[in-house]
N, C-alpha and C positions, 0 to 999 in steps of 0.2 A: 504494500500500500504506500502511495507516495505522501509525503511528510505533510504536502501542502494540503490533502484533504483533512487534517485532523484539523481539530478545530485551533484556535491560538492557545489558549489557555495549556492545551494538554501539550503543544508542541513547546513553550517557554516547561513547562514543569519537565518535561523529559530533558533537558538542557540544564535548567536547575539541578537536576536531580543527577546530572553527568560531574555537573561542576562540584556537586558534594561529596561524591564517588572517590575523585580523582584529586579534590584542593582544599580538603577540608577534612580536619581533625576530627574527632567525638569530646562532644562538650563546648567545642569553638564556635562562639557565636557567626551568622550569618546575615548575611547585605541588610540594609535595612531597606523593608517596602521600598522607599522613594527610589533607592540607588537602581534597584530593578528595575522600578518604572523606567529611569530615565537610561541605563543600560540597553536595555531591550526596545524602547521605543512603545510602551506598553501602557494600558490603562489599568487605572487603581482595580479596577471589577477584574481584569485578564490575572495580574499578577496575585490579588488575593485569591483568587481559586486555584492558581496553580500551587500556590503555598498552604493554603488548606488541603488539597490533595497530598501533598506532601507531609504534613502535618499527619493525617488518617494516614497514610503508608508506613509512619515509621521511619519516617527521615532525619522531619524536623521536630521541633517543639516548642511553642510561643509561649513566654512569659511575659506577659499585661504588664507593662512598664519598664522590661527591664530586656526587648528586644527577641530574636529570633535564633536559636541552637542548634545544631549538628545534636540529635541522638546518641547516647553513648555507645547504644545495643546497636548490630547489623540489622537494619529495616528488612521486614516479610514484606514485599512487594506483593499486594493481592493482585492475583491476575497478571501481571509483568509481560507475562510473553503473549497474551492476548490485549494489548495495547500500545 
């Protein structure tokens, strides 16, 4: 399936979810919302769903105040290879 049919949201979180893979510790905090926004070229709605999927997968984990973290544990990617 070509990249360009997925919708945006899923196609920035698979990207995300490369760049926590391969440049990011466990425990190390993560971009803050705006930096994505303005990284990516992305709207506040695009970027918050792909970090709330991320969030549910086991990647990340958002602390109310106090910014966005790399997971310590290995993320269960539900479905992974069917997306």
């Amino acid at each position: 399936m070509a990249s360009e049919l997925l919708p945006r949201f899923h196609r920035l979180k698979l990207k995300l979810m490369e760049d926590i893979l391969n440049n990011y510790k466990p425990g190390e905090k993560f971009l803050p919302q705006r930096d994505i926004m303005a990284q990516y070229e992305a709207s506040f709605s695009t970027v918050d769903r792909a970090l709330r999927e991320l969030v549910e997968e086991g990647f990340l984990i958002r602390m109310h105040g106090k910014g966005t973290f790399v997971c310590e544990k290995k993320p269960y990617a539900k479905n992974a290879s069917n997306k």
